[in-house]
PDB file of N, CA, C and O in Angstrom:
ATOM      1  N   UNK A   1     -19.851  73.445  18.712  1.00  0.00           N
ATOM      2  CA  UNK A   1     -20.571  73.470  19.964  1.00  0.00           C
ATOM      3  C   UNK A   1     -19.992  72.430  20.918  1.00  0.00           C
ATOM      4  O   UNK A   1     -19.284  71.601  20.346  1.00  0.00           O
ATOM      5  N   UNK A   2     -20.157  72.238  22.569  1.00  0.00           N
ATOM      6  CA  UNK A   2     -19.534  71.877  22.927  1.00  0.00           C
ATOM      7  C   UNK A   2     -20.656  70.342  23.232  1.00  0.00           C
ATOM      8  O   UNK A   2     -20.418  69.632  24.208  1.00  0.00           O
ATOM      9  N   UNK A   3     -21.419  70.125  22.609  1.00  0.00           N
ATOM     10  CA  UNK A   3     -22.296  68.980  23.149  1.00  0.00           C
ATOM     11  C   UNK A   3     -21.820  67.817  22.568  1.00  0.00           C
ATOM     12  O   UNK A   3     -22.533  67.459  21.630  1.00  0.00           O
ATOM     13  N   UNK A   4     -20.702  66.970  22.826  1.00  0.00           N
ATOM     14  CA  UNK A   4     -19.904  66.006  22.188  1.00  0.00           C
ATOM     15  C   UNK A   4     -20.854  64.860  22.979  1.00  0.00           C
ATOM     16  O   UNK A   4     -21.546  64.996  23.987  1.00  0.00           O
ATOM     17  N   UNK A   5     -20.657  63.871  22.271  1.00  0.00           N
ATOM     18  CA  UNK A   5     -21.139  62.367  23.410  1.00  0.00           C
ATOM     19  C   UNK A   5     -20.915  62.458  24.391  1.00  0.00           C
ATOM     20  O   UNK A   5     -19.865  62.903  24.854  1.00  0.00           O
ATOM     21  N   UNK A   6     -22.115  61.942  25.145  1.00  0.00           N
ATOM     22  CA  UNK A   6     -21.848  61.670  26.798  1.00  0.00           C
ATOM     23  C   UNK A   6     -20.372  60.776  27.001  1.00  0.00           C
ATOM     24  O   UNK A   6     -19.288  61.107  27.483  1.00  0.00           O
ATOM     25  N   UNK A   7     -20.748  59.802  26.542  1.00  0.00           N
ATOM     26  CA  UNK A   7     -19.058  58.775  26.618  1.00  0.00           C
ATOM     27  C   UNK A   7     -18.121  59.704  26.659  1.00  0.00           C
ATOM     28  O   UNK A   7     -17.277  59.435  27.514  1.00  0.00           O
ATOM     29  N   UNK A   8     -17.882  60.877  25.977  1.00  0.00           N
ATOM     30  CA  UNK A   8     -16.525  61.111  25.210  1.00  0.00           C
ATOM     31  C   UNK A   8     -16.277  61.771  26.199  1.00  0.00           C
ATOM     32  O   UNK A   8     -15.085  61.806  26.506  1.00  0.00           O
ATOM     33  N   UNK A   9     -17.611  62.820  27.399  1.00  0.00           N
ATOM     34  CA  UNK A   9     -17.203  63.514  28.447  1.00  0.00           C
ATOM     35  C   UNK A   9     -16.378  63.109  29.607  1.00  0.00           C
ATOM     36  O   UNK A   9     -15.593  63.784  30.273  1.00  0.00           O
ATOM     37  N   UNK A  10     -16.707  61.912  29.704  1.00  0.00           N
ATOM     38  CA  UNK A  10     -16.195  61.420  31.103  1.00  0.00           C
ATOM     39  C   UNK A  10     -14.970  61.522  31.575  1.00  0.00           C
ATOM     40  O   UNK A  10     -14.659  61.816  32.729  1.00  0.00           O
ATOM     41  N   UNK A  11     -14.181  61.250  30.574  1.00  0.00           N
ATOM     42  CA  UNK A  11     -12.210  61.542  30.717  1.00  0.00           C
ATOM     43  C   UNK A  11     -12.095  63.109  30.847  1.00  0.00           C
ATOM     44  O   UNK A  11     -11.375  63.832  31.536  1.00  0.00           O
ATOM     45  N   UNK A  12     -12.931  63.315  30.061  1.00  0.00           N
ATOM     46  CA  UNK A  12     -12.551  64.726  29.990  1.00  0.00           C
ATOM     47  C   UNK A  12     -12.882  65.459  31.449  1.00  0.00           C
ATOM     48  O   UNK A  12     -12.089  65.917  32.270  1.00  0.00           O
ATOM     49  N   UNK A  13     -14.425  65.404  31.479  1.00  0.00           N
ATOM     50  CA  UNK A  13     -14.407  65.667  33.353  1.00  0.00           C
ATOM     51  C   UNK A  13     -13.541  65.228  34.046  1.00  0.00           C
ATOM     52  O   UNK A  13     -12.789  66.048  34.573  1.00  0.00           O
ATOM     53  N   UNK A  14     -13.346  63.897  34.279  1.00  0.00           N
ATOM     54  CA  UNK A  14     -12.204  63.713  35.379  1.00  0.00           C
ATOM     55  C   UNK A  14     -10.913  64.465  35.125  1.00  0.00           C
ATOM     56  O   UNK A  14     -10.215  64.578  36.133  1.00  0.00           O
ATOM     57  N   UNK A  15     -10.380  65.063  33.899  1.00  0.00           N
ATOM     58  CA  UNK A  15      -9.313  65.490  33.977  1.00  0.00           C
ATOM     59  C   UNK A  15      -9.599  67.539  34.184  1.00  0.00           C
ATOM     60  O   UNK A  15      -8.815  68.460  34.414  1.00  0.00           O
ATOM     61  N   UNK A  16     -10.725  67.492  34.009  1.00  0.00           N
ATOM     62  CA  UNK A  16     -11.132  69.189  34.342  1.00  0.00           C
ATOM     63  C   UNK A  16     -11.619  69.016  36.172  1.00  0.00           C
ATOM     64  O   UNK A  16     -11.865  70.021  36.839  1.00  0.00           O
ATOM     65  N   UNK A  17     -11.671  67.986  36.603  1.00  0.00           N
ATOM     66  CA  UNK A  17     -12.347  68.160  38.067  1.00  0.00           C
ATOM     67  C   UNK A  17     -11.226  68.507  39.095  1.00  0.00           C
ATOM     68  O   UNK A  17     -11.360  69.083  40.175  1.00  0.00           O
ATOM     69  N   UNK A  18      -9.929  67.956  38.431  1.00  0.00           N
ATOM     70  CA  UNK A  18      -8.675  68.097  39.031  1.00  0.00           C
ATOM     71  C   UNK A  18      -8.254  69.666  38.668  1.00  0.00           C
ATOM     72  O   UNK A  18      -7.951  70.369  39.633  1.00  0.00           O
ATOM     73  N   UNK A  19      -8.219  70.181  37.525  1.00  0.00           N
ATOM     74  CA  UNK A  19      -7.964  71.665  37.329  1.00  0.00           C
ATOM     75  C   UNK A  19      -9.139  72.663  38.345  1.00  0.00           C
ATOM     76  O   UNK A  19      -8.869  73.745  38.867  1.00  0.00           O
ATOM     77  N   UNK A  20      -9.808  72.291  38.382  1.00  0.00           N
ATOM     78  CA  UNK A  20     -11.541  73.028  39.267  1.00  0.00           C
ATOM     79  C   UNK A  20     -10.693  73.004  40.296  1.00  0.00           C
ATOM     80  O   UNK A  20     -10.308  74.111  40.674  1.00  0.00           O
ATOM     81  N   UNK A  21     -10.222  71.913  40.951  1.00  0.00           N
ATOM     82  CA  UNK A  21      -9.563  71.719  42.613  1.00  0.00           C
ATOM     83  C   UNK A  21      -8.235  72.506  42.747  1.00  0.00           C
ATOM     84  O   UNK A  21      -7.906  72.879  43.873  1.00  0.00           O
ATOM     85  N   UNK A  22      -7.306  72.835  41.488  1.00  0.00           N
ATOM     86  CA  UNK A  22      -6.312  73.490  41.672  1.00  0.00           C
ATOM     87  C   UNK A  22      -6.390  74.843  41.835  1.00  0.00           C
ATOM     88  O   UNK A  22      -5.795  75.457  42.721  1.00  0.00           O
ATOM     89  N   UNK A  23      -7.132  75.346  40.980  1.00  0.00           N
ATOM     90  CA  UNK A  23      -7.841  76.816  40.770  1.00  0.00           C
ATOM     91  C   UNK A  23      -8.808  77.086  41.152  1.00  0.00           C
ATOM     92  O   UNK A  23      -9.812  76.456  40.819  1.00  0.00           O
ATOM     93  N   UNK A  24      -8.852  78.255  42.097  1.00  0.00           N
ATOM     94  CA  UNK A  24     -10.243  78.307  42.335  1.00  0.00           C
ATOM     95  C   UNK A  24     -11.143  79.020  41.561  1.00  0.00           C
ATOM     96  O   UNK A  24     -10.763  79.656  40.578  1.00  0.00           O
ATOM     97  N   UNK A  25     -11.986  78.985  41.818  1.00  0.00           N
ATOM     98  CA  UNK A  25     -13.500  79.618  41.216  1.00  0.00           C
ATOM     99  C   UNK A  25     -13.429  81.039  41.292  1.00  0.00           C
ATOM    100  O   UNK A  25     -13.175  81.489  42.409  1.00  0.00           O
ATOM    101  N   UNK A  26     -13.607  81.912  40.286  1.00  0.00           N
ATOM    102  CA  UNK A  26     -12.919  83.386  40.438  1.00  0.00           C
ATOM    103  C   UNK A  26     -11.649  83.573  40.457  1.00  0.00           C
ATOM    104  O   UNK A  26     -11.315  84.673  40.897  1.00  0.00           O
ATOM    105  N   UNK A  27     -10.930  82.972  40.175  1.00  0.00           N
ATOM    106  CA  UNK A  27      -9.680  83.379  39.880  1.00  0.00           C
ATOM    107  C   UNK A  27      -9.728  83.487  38.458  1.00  0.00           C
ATOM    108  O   UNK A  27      -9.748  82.389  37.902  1.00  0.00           O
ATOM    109  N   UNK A  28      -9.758  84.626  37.589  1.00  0.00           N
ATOM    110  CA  UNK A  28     -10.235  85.049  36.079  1.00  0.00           C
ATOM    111  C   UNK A  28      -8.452  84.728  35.542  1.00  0.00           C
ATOM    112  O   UNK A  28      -8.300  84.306  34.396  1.00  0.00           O
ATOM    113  N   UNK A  29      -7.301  84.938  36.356  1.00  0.00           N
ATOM    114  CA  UNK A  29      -6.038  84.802  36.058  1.00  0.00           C
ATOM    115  C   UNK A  29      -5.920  83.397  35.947  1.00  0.00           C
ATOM    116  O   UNK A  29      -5.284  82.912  35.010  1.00  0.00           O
ATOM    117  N   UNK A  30      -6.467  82.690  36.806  1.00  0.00           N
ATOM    118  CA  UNK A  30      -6.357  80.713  36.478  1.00  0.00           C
ATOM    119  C   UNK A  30      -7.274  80.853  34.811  1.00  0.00           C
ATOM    120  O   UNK A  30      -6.805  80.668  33.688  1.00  0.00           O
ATOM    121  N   UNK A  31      -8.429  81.168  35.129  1.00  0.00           N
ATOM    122  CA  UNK A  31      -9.394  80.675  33.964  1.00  0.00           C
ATOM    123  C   UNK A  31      -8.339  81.078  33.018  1.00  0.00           C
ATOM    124  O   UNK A  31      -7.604  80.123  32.764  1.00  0.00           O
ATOM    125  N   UNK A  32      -7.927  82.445  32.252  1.00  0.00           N
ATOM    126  CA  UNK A  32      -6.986  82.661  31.607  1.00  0.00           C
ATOM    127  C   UNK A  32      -6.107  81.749  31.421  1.00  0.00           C
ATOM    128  O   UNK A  32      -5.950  81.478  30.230  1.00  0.00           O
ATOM    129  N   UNK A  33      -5.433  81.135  32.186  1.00  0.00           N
ATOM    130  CA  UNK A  33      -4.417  80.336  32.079  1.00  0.00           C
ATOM    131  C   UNK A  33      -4.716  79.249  31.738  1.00  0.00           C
ATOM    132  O   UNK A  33      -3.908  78.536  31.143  1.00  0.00           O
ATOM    133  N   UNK A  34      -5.793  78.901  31.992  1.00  0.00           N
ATOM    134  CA  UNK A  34      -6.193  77.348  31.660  1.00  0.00           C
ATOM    135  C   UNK A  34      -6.637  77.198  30.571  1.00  0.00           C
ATOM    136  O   UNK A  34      -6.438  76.084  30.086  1.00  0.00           O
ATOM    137  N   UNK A  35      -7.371  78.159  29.767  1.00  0.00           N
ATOM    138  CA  UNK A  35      -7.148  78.463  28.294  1.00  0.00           C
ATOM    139  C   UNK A  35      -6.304  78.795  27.428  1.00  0.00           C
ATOM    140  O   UNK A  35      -6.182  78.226  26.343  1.00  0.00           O
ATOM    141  N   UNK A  36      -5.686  79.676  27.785  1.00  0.00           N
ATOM    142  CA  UNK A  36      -3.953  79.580  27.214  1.00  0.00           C
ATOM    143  C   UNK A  36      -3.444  78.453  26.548  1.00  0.00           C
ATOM    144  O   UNK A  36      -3.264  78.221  25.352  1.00  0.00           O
ATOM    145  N   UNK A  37      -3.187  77.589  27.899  1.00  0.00           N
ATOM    146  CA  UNK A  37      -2.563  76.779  27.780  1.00  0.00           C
ATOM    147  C   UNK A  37      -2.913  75.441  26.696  1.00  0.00           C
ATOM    148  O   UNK A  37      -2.233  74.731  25.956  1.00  0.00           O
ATOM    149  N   UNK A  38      -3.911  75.509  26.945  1.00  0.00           N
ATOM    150  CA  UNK A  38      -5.347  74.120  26.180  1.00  0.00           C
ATOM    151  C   UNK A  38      -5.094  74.578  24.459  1.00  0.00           C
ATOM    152  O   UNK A  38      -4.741  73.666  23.712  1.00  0.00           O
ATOM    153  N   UNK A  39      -5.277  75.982  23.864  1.00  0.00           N
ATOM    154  CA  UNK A  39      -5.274  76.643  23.203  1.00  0.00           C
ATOM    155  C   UNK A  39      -4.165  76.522  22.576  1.00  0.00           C
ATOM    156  O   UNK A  39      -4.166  76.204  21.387  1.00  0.00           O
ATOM    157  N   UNK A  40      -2.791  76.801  23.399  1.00  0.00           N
ATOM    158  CA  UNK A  40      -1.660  76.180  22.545  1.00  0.00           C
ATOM    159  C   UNK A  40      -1.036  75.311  22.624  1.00  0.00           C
ATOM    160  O   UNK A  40      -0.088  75.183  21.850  1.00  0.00           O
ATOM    161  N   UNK A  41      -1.374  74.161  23.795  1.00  0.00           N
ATOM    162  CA  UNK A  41      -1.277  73.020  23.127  1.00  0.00           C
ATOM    163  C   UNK A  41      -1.986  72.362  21.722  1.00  0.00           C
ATOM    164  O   UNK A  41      -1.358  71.797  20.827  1.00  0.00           O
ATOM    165  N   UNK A  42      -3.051  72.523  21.753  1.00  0.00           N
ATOM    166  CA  UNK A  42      -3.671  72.456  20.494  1.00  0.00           C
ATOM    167  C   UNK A  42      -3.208  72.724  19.325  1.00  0.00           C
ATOM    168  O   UNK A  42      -3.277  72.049  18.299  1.00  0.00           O
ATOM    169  N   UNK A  43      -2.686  73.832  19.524  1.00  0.00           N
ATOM    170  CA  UNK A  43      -2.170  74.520  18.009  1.00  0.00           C
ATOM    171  C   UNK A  43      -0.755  73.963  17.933  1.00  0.00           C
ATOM    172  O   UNK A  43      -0.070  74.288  16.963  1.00  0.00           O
ATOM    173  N   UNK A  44      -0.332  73.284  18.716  1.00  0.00           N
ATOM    174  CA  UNK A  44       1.222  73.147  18.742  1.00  0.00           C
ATOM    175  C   UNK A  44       1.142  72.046  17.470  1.00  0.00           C
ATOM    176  O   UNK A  44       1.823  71.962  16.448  1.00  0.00           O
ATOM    177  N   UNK A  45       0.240  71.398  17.872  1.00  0.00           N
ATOM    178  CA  UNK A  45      -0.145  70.166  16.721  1.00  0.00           C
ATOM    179  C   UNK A  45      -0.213  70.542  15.532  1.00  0.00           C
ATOM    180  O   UNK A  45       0.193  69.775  14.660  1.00  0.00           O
ATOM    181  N   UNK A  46      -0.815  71.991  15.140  1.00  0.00           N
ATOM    182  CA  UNK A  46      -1.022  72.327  13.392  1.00  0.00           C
ATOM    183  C   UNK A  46      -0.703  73.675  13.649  1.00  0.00           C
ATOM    184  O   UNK A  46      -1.608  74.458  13.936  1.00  0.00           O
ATOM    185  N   UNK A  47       0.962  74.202  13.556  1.00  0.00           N
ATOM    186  CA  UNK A  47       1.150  75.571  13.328  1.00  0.00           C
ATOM    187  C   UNK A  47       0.984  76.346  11.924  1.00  0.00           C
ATOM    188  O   UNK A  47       1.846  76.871  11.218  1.00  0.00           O
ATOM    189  N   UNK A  48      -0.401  76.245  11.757  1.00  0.00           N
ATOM    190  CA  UNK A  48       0.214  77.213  10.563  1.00  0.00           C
ATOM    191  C   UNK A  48      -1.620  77.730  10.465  1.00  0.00           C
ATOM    192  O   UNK A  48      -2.568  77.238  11.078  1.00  0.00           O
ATOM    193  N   UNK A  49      -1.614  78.782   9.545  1.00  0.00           N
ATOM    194  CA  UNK A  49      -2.955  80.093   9.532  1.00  0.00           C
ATOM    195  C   UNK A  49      -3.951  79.411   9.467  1.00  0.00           C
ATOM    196  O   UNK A  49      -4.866  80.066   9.966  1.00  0.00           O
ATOM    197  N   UNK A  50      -4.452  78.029   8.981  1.00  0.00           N
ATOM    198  CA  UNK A  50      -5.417  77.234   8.827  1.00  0.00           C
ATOM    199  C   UNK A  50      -5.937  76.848  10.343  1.00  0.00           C
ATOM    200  O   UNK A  50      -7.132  76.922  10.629  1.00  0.00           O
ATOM    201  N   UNK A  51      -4.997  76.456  11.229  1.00  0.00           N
ATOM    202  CA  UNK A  51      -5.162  75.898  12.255  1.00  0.00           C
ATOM    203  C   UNK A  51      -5.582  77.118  13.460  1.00  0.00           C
ATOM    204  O   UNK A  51      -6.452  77.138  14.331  1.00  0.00           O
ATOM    205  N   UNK A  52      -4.609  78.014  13.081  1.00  0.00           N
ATOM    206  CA  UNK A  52      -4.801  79.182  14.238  1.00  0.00           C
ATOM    207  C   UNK A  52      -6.066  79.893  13.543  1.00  0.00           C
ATOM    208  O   UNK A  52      -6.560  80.670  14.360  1.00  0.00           O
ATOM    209  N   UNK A  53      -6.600  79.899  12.608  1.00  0.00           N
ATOM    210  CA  UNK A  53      -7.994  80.141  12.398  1.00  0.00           C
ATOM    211  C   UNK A  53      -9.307  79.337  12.670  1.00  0.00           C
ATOM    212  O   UNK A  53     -10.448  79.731  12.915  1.00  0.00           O
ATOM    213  N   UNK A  54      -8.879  78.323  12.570  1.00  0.00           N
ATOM    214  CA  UNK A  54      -9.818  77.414  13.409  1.00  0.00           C
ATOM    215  C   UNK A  54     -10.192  77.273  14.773  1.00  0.00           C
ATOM    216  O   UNK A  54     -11.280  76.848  15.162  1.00  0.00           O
ATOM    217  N   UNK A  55      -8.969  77.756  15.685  1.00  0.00           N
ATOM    218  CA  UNK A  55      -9.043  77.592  16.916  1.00  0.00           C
ATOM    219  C   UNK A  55      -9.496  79.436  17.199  1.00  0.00           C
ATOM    220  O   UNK A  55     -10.161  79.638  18.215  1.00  0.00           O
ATOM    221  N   UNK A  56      -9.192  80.492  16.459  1.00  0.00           N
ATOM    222  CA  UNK A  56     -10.181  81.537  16.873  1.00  0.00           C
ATOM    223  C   UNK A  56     -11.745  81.164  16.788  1.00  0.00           C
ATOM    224  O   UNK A  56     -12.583  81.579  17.589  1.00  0.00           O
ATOM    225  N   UNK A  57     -12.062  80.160  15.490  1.00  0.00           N
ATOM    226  CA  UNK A  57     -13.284  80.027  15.497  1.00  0.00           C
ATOM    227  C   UNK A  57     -13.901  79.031  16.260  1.00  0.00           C
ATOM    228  O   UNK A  57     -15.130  78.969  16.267  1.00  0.00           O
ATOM    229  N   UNK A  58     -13.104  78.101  17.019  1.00  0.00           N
ATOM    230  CA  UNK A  58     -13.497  77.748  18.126  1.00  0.00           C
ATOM    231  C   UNK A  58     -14.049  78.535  19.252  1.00  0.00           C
ATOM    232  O   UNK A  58     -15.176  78.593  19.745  1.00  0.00           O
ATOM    233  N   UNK A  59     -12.704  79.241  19.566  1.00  0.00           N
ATOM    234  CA  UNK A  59     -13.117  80.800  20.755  1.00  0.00           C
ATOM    235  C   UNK A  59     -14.166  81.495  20.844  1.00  0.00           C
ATOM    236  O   UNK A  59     -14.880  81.786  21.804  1.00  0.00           O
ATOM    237  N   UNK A  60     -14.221  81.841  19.320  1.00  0.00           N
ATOM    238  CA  UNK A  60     -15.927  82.742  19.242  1.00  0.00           C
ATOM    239  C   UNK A  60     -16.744  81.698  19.434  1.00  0.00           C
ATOM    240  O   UNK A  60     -17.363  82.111  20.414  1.00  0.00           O
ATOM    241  N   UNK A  61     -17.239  80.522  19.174  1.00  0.00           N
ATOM    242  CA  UNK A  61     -18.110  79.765  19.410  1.00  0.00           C
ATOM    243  C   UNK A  61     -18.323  79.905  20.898  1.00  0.00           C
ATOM    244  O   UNK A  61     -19.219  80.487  21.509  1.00  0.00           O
ATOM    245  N   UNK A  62     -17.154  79.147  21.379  1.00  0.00           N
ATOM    246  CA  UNK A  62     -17.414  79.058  22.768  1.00  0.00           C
ATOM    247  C   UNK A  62     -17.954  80.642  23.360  1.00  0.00           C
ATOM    248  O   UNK A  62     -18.833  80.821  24.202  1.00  0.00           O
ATOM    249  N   UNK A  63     -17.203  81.625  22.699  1.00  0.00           N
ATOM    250  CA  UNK A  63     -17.841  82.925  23.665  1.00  0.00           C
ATOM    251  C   UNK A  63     -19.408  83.129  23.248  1.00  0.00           C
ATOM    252  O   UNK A  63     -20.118  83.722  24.060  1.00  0.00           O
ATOM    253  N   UNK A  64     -19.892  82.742  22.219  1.00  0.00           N
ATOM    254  CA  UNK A  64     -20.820  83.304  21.608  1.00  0.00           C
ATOM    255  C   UNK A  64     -22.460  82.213  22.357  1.00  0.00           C
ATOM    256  O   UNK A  64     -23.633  82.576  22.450  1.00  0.00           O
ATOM    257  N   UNK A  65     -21.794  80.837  22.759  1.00  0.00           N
ATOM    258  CA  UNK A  65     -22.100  79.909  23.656  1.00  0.00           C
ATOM    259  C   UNK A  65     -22.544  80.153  25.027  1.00  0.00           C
ATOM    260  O   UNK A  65     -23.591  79.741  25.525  1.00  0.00           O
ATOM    261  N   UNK A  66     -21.892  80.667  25.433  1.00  0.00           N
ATOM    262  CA  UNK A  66     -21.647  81.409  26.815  1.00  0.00           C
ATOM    263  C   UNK A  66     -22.773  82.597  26.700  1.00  0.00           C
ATOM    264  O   UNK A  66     -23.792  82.579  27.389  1.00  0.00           O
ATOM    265  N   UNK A  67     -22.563  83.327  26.032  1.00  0.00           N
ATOM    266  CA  UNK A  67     -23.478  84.260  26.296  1.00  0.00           C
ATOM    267  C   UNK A  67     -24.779  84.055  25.890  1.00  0.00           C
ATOM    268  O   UNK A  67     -25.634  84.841  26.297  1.00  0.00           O
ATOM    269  N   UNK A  68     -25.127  83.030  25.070  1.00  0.00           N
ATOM    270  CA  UNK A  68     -26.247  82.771  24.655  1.00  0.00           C
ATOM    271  C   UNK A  68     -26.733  82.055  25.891  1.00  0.00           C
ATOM    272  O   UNK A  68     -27.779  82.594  26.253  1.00  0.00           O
ATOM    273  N   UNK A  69     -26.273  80.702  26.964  1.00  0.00           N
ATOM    274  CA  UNK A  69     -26.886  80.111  28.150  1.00  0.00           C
ATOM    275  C   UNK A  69     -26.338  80.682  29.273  1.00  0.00           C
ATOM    276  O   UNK A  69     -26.711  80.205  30.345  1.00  0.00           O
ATOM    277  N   UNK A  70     -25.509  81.628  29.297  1.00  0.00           N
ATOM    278  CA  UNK A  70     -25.482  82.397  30.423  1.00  0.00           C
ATOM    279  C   UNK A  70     -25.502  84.045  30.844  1.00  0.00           C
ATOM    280  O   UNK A  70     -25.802  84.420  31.978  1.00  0.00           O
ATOM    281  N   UNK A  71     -25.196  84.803  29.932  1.00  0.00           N
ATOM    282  CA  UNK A  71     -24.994  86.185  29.506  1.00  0.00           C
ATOM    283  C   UNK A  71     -26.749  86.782  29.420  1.00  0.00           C
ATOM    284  O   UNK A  71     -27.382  87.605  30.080  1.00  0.00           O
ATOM    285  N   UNK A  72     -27.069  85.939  28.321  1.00  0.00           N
ATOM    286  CA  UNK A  72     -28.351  86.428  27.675  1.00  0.00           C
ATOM    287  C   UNK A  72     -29.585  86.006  28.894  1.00  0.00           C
ATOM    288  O   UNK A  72     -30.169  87.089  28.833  1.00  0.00           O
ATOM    289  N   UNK A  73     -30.166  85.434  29.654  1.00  0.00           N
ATOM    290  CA  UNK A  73     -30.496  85.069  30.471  1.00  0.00           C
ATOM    291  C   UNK A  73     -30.347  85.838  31.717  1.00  0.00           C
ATOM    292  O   UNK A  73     -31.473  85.882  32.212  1.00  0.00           O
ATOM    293  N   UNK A  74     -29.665  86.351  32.332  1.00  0.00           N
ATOM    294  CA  UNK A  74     -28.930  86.967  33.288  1.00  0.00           C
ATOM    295  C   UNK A  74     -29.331  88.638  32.821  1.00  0.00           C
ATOM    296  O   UNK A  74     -29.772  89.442  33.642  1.00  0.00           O
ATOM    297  N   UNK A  75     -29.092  88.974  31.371  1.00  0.00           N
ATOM    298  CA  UNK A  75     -29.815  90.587  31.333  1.00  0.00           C
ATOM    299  C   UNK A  75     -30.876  90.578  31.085  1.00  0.00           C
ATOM    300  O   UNK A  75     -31.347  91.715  31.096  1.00  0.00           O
ATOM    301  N   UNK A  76     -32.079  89.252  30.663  1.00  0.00           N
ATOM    302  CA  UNK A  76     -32.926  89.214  30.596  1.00  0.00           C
ATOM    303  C   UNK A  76     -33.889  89.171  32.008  1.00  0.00           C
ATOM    304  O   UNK A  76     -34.989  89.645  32.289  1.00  0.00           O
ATOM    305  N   UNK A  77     -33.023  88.463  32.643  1.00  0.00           N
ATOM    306  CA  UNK A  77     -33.645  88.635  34.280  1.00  0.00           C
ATOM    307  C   UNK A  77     -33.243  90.269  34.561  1.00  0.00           C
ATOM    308  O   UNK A  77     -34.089  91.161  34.634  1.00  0.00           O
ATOM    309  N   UNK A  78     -32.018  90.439  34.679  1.00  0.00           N
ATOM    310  CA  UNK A  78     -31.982  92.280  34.634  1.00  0.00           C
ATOM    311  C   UNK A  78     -32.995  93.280  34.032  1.00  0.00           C
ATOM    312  O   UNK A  78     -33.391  94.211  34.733  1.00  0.00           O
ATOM    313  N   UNK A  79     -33.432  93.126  32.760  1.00  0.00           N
ATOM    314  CA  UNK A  79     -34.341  94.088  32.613  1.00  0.00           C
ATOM    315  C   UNK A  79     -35.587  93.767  32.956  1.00  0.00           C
ATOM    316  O   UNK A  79     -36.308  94.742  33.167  1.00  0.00           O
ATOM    317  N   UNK A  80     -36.078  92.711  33.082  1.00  0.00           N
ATOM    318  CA  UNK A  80     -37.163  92.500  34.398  1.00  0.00           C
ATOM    319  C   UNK A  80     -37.648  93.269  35.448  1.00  0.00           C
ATOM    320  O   UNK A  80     -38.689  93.821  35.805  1.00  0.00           O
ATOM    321  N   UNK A  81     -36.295  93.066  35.875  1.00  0.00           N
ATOM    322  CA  UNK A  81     -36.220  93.668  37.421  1.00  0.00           C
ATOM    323  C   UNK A  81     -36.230  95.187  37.740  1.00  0.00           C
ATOM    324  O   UNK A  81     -36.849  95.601  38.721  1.00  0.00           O
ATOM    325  N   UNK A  82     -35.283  96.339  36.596  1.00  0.00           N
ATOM    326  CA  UNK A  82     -34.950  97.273  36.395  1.00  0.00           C
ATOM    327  C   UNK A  82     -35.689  97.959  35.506  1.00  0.00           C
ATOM    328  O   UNK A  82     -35.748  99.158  35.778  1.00  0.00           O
ATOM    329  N   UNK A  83     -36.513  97.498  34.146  1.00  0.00           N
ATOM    330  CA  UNK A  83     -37.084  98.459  33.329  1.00  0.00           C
ATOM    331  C   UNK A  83     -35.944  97.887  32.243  1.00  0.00           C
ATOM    332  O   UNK A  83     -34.817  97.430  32.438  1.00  0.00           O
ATOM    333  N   UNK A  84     -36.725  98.110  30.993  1.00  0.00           N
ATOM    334  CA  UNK A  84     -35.702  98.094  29.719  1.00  0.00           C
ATOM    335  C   UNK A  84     -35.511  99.410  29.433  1.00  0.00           C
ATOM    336  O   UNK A  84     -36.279 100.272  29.858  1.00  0.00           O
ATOM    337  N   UNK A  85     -34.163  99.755  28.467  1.00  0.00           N
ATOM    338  CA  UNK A  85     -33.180 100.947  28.260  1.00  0.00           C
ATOM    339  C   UNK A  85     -33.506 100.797  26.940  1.00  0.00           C
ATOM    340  O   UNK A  85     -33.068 101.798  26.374  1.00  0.00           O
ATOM    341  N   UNK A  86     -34.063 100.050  26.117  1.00  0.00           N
ATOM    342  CA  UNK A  86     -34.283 100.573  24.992  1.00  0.00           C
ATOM    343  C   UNK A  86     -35.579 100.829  24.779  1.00  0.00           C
ATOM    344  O   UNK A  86     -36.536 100.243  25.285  1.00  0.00           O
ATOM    345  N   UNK A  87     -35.590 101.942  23.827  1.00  0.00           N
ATOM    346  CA  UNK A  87     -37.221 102.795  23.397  1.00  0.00           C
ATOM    347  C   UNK A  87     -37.840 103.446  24.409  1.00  0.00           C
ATOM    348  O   UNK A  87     -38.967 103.533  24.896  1.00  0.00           O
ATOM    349  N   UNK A  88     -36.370 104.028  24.631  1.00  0.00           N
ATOM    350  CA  UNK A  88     -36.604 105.368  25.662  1.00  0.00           C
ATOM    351  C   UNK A  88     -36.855 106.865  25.205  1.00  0.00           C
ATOM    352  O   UNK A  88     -36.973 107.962  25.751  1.00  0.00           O
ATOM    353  N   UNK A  89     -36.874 106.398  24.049  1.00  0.00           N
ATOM    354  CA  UNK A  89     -37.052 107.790  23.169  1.00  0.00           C
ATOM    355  C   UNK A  89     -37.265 109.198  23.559  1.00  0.00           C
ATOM    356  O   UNK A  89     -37.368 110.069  22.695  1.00  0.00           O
TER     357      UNK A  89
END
């Protein structure tokens, strides 16, 4: 999960506030890239199946993260608004 110490964030923001300013917001080709890149630098450090399995199971975390505080929330306001699609029998 990504909730590391407050301390430990701070470098890390300042060095993501500068990527935010290079790329803009909606550009899904930056976001791409900026994971890419993070991703194999990382792995450059431990090439081998142990490591590149770890860092998929990083990925799913983070996606699975995401949709849990932002995904899940967002269709929950959707079927609110619209009616739910299931037990339409």
């Amino acid at each position: 999960m990504p909730y590391i110490p407050i301390e430990t964030r701070a470098p890390v923001d300042e060095i993501l506030s500068l990527l935010f300013r290079v790329l803009s917001r909606g550009n899904l080709g930056g976001l791409n890239y900026k994971i890419t890149r993070l991703v194999d630098w990382h792995a450059a450090s431990r090439a081998d199946y142990f490591a590149y399995n770890e860092i998929l199971g990083v990925l799913e975390a983070v996606k699975l993260e995401f949709y849990r505080r932002r995904v899940a929330p967002y269709e929950d306001k959707k079927k609110k608004e619209n009616g739910d699609v299931y037990g339409q029998n």
